[in-house]
Chimera marker file (.cmm) of the C-alpha trace (Angstrom):
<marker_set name="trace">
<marker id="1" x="120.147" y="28.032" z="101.668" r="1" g="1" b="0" radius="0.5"/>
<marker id="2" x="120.127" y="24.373" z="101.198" r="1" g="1" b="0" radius="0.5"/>
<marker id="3" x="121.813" y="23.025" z="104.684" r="1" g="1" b="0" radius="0.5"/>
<marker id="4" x="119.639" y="25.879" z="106.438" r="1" g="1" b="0" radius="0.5"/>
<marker id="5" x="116.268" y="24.646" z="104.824" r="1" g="1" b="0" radius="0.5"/>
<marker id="6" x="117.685" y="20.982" z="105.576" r="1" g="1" b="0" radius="0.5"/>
<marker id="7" x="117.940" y="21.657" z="109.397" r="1" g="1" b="0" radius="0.5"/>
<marker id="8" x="114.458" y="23.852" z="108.778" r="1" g="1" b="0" radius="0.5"/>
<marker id="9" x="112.873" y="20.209" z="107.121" r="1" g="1" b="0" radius="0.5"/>
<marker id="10" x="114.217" y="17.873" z="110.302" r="1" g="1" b="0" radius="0.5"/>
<marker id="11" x="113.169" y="20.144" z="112.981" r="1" g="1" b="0" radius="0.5"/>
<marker id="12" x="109.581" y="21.002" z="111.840" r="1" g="1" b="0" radius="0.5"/>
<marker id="13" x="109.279" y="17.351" z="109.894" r="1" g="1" b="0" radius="0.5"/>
<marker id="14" x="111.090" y="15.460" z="112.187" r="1" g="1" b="0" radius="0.5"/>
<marker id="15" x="113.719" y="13.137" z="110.932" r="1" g="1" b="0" radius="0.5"/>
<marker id="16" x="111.079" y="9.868" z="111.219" r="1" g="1" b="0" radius="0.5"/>
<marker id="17" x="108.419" y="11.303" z="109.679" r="1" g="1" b="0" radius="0.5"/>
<marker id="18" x="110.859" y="12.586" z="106.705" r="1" g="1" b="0" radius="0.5"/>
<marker id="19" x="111.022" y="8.622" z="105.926" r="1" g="1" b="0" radius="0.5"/>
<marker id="20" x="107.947" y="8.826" z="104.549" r="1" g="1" b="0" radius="0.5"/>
<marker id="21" x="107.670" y="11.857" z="102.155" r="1" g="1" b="0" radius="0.5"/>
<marker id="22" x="108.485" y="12.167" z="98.560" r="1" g="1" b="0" radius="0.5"/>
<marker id="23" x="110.217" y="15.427" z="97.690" r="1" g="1" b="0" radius="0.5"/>
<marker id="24" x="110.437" y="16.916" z="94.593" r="1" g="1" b="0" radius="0.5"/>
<marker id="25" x="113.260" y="19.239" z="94.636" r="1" g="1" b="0" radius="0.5"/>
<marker id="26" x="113.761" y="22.181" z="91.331" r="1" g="1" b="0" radius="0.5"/>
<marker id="27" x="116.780" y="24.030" z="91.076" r="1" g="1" b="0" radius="0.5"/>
<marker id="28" x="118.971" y="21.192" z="92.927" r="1" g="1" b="0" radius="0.5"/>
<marker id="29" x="122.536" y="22.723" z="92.105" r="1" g="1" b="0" radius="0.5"/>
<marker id="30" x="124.714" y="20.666" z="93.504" r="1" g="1" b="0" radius="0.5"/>
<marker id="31" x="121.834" y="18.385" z="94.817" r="1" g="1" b="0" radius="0.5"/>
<marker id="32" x="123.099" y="18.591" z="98.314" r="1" g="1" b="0" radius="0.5"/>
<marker id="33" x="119.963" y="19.088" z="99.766" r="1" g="1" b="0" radius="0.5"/>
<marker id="34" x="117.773" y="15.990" z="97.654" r="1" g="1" b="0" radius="0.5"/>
<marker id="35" x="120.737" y="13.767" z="98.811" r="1" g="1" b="0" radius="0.5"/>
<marker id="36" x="120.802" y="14.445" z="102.470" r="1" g="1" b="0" radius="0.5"/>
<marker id="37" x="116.920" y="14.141" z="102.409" r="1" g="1" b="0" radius="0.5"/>
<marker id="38" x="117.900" y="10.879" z="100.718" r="1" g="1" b="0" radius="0.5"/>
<marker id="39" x="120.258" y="9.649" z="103.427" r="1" g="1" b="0" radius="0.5"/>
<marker id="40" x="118.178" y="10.413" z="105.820" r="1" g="1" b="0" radius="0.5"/>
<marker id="41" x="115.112" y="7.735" z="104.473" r="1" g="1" b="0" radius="0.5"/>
<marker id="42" x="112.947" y="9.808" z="102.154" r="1" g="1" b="0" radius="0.5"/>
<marker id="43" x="112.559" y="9.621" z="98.644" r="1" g="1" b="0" radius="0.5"/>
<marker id="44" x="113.543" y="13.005" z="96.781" r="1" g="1" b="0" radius="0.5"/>
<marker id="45" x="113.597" y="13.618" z="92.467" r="1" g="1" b="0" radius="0.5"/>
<marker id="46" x="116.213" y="16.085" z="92.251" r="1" g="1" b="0" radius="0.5"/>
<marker id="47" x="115.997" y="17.648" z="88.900" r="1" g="1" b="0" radius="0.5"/>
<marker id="48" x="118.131" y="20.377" z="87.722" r="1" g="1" b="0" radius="0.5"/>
<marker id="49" x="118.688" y="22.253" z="84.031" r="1" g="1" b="0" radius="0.5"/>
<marker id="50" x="120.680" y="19.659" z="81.883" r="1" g="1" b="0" radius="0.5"/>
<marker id="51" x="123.887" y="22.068" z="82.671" r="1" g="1" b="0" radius="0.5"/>
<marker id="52" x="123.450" y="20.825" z="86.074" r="1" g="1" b="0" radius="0.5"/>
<marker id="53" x="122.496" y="17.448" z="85.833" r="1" g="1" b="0" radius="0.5"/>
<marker id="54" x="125.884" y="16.289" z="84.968" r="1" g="1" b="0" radius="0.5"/>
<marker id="55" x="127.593" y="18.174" z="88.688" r="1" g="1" b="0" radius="0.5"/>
<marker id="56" x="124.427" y="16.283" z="90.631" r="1" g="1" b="0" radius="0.5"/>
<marker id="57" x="125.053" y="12.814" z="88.734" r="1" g="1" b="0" radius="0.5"/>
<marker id="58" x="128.925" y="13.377" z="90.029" r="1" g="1" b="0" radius="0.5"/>
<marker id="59" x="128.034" y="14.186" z="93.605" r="1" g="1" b="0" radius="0.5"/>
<marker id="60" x="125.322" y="11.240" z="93.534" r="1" g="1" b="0" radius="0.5"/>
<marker id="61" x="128.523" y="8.742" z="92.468" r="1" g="1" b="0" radius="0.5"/>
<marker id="62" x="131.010" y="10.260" z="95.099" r="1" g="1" b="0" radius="0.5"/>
<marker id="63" x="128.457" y="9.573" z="97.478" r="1" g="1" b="0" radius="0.5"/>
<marker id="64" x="126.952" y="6.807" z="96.046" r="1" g="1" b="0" radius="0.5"/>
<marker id="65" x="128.410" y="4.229" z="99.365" r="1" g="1" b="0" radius="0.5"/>
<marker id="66" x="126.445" y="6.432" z="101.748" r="1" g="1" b="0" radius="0.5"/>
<marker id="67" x="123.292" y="7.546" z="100.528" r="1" g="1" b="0" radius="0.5"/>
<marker id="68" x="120.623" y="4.603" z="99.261" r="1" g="1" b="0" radius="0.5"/>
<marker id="69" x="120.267" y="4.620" z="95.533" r="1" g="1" b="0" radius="0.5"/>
<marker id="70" x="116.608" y="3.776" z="95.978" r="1" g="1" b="0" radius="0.5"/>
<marker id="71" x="115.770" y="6.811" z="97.307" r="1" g="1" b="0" radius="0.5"/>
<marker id="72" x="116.118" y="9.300" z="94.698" r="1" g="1" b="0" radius="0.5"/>
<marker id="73" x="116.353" y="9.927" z="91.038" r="1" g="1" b="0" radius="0.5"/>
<marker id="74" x="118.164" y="12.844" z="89.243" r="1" g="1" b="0" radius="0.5"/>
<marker id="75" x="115.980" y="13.751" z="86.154" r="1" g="1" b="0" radius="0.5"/>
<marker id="76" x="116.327" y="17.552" z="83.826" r="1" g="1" b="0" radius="0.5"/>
<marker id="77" x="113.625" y="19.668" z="84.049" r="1" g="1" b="0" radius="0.5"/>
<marker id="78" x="113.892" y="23.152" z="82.636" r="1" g="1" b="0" radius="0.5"/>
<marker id="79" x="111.388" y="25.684" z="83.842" r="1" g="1" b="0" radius="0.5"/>
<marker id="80" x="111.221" y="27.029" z="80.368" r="1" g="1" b="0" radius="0.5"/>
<marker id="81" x="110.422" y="23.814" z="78.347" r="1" g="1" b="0" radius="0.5"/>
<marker id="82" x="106.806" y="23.401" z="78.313" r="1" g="1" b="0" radius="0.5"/>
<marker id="83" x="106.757" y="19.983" z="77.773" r="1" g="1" b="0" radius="0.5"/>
<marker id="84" x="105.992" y="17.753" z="81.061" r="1" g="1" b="0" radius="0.5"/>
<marker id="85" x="109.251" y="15.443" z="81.524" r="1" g="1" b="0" radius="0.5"/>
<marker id="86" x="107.089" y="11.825" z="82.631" r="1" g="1" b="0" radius="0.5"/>
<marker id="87" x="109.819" y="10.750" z="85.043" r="1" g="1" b="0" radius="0.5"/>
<marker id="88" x="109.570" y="13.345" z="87.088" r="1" g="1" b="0" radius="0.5"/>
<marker id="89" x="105.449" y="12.890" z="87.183" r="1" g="1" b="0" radius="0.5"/>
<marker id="90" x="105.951" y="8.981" z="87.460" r="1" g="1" b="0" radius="0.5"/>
<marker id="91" x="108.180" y="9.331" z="90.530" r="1" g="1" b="0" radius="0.5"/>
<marker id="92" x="105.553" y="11.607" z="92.693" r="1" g="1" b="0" radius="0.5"/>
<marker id="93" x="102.990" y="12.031" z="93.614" r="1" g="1" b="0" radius="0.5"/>
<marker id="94" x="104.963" y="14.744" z="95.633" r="1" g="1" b="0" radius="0.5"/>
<marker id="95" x="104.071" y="15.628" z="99.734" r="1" g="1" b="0" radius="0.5"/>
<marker id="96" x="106.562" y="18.387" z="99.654" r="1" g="1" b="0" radius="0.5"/>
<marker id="97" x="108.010" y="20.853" z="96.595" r="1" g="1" b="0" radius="0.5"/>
<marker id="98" x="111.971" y="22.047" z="97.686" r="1" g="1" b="0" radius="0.5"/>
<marker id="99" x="113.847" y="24.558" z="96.565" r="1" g="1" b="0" radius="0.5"/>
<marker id="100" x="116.370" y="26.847" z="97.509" r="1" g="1" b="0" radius="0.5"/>
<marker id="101" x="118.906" y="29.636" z="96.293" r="1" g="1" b="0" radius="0.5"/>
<marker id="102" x="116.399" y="29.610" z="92.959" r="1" g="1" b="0" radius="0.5"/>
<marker id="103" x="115.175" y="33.034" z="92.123" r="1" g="1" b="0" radius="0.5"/>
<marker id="104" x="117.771" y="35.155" z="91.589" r="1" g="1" b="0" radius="0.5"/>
<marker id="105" x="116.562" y="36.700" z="88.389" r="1" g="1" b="0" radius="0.5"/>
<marker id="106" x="113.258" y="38.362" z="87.474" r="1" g="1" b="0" radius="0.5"/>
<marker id="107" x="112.765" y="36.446" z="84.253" r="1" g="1" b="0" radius="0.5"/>
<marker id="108" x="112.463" y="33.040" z="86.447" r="1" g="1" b="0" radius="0.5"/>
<marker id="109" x="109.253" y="34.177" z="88.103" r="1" g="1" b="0" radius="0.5"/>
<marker id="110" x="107.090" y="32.545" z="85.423" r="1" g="1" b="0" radius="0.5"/>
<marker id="111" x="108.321" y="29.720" z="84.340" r="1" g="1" b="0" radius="0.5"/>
<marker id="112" x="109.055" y="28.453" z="88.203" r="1" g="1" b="0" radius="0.5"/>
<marker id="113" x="105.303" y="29.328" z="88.729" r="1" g="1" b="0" radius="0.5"/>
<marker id="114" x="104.191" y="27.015" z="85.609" r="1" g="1" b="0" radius="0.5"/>
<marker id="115" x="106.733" y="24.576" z="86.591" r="1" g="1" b="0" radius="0.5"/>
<marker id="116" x="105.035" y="24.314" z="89.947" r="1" g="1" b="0" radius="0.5"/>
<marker id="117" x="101.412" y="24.326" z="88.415" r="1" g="1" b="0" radius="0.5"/>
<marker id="118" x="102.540" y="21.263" z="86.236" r="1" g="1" b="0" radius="0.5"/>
<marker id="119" x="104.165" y="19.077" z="88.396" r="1" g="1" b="0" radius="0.5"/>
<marker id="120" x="101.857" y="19.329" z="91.580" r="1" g="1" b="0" radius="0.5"/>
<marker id="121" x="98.977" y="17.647" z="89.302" r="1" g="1" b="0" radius="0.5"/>
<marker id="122" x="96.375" y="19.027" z="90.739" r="1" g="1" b="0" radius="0.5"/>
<marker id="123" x="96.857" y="17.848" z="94.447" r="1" g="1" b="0" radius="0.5"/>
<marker id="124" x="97.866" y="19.880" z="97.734" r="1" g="1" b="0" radius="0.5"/>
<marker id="125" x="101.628" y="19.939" z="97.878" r="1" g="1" b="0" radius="0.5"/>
<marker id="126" x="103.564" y="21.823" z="100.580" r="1" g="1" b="0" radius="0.5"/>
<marker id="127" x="106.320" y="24.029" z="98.771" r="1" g="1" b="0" radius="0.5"/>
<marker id="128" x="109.535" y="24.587" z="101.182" r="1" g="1" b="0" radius="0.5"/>
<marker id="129" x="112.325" y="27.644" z="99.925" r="1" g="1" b="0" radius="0.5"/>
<marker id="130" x="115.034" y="28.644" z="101.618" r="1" g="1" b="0" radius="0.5"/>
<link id1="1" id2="2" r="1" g="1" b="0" radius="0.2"/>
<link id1="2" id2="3" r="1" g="1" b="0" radius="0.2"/>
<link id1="3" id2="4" r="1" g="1" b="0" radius="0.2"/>
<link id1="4" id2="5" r="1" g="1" b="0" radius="0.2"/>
<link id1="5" id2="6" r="1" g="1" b="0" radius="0.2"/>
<link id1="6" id2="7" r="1" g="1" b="0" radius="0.2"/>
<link id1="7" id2="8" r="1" g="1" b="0" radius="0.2"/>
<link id1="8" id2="9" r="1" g="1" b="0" radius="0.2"/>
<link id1="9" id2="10" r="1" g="1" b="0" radius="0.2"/>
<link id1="10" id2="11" r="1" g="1" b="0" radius="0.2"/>
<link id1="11" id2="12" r="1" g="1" b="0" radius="0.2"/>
<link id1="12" id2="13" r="1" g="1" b="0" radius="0.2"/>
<link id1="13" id2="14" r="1" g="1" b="0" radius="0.2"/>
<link id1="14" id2="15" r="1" g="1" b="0" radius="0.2"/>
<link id1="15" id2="16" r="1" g="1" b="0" radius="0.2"/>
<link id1="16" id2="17" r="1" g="1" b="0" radius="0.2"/>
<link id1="17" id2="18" r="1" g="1" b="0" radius="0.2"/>
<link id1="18" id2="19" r="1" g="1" b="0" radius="0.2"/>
<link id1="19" id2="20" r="1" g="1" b="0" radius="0.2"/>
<link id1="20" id2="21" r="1" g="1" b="0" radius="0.2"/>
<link id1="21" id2="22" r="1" g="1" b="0" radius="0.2"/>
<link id1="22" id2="23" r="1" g="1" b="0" radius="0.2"/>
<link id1="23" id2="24" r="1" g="1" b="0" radius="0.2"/>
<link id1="24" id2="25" r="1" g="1" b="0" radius="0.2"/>
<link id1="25" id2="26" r="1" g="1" b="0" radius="0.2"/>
<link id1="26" id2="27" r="1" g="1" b="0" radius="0.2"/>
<link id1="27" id2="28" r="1" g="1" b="0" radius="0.2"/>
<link id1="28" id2="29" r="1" g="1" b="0" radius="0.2"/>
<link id1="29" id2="30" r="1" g="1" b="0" radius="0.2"/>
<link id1="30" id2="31" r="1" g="1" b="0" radius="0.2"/>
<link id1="31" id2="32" r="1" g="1" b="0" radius="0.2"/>
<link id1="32" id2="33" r="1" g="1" b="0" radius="0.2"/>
<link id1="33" id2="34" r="1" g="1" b="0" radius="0.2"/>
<link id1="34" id2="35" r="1" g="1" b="0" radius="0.2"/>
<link id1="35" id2="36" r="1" g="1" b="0" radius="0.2"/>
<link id1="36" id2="37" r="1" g="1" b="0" radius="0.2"/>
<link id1="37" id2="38" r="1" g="1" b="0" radius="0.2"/>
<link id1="38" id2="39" r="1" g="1" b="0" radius="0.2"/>
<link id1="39" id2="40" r="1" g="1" b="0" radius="0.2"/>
<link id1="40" id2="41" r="1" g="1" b="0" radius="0.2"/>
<link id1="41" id2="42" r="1" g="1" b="0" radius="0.2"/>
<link id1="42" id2="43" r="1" g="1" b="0" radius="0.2"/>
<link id1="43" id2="44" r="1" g="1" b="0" radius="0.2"/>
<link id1="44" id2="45" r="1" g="1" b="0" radius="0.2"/>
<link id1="45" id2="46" r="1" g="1" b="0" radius="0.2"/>
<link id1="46" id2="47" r="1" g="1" b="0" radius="0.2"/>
<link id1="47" id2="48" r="1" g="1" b="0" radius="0.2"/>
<link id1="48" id2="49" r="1" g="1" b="0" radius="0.2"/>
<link id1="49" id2="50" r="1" g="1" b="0" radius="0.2"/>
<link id1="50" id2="51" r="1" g="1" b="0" radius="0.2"/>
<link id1="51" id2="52" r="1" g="1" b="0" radius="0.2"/>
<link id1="52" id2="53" r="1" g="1" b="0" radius="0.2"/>
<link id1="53" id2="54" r="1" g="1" b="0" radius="0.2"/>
<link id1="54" id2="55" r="1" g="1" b="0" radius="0.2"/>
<link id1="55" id2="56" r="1" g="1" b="0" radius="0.2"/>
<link id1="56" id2="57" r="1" g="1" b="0" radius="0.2"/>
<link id1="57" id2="58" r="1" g="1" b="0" radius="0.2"/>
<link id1="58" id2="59" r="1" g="1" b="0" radius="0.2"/>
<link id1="59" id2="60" r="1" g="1" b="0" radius="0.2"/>
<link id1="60" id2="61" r="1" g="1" b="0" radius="0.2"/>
<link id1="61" id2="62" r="1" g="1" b="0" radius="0.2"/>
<link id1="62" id2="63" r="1" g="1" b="0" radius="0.2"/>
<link id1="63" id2="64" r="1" g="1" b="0" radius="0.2"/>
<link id1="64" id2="65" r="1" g="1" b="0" radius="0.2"/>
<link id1="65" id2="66" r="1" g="1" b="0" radius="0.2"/>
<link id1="66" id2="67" r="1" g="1" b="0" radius="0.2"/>
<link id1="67" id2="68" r="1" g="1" b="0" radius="0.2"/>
<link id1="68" id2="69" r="1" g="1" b="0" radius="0.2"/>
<link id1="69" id2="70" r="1" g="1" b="0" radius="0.2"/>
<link id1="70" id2="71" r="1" g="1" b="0" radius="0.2"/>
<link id1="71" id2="72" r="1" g="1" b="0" radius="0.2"/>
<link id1="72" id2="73" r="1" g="1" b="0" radius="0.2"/>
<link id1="73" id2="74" r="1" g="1" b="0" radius="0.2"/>
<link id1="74" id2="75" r="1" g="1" b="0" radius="0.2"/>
<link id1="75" id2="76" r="1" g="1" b="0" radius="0.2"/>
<link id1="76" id2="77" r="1" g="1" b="0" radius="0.2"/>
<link id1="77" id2="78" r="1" g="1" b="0" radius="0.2"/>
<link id1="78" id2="79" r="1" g="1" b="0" radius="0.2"/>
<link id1="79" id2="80" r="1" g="1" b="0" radius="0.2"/>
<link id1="80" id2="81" r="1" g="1" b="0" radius="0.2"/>
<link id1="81" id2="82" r="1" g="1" b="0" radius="0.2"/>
<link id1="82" id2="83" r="1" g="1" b="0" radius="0.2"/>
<link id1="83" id2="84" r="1" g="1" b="0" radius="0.2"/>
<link id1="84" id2="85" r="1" g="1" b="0" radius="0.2"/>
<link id1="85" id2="86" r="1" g="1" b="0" radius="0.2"/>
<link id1="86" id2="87" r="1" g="1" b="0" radius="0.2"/>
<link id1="87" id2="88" r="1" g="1" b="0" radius="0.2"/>
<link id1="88" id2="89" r="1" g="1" b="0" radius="0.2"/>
<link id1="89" id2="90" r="1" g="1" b="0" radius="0.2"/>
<link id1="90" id2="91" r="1" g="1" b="0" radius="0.2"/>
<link id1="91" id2="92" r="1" g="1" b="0" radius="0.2"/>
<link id1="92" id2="93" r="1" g="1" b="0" radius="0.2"/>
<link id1="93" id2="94" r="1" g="1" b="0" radius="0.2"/>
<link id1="94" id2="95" r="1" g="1" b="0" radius="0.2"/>
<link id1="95" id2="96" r="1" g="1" b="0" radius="0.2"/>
<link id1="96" id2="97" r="1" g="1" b="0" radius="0.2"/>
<link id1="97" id2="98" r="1" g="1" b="0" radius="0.2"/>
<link id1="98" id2="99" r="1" g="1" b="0" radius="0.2"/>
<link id1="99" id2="100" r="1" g="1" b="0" radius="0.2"/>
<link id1="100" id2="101" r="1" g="1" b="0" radius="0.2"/>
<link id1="101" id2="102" r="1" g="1" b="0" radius="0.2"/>
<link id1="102" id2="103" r="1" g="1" b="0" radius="0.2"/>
<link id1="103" id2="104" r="1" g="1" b="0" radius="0.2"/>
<link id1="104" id2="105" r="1" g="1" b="0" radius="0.2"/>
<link id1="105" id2="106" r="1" g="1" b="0" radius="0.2"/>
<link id1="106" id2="107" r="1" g="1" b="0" radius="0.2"/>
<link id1="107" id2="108" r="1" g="1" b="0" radius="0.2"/>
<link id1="108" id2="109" r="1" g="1" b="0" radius="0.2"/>
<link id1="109" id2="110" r="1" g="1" b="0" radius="0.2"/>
<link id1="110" id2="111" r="1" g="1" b="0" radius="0.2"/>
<link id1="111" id2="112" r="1" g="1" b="0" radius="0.2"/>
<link id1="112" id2="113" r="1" g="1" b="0" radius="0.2"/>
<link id1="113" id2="114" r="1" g="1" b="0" radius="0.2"/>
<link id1="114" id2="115" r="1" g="1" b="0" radius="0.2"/>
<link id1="115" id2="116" r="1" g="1" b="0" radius="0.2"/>
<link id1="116" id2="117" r="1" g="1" b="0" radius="0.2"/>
<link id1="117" id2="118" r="1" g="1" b="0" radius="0.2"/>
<link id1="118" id2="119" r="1" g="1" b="0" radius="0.2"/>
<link id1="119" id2="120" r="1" g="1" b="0" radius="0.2"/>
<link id1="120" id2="121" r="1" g="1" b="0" radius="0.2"/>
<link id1="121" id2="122" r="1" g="1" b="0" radius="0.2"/>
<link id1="122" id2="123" r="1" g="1" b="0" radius="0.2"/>
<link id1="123" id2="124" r="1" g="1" b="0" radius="0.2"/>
<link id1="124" id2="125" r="1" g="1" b="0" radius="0.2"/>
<link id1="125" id2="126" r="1" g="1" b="0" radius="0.2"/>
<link id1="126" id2="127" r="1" g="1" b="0" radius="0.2"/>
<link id1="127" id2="128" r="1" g="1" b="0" radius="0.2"/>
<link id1="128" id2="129" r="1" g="1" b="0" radius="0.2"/>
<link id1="129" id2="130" r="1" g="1" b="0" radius="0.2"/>
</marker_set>
């Protein structure tokens, strides 16, 4: 889901005009997608459950010679904690919300709804899934 909504981003974006968004990307993973955003100029939070975080913060240091530090930030968020994490709303505003391979149970429905609600404060994001 992530390369395919990658491709998806640089065709319909275009890889210039990527350069200047700010993605905010739930449910990273293996933060594959926030990085190649990254490399290719834009500025991407990648936030994952704190489980995750630690697999992200490893890829982010393997790749850490190719992909411009200054263009992202790895952060937690969990869909479930209600509390608003402020360097995740800090780091936006946000053009574009990403996400892919995210709902694959029932029970994550509502909190990735509130999640979305939250962190959007209040201004027109686009919201890419694959």
């Amino acid at each position: 889901g992530a390369i395919g909504l990658l491709h998806y981003l640089k065709i319909e974006v275009g890889i210039e005009k990527l350069k200047h968004y700010t993605f905010l990307e739930l449910g990273a993973g293996t933060g594959v997608l926030g990085m190649n955003l990254a490399l290719l100029g834009a500025r991407v939070m990648i936030t994952d459950s704190e489980k995750l975080r630690p697999l992200i913060c490893e890829n982010a240091l393997l790749n850490k010679n190719l992909i411009p530090t200054e263009n992202f930030a790895i952060q937690t968020l969990d869909w479930f904690e209600t509390a608003i994490n402020p360097s995740v709303i800090s780091y936006g505003p946000y053009d574009t919300i990403i996400m892919s391979d995210v709902l694959y149970e029932p029970d994550l429905i509502h909190p990735l709804v509130s999640t979305l609600l939250a962190y959007t404060g209040g201004h027109d994001a686009d919201l890419h899934t694959a």
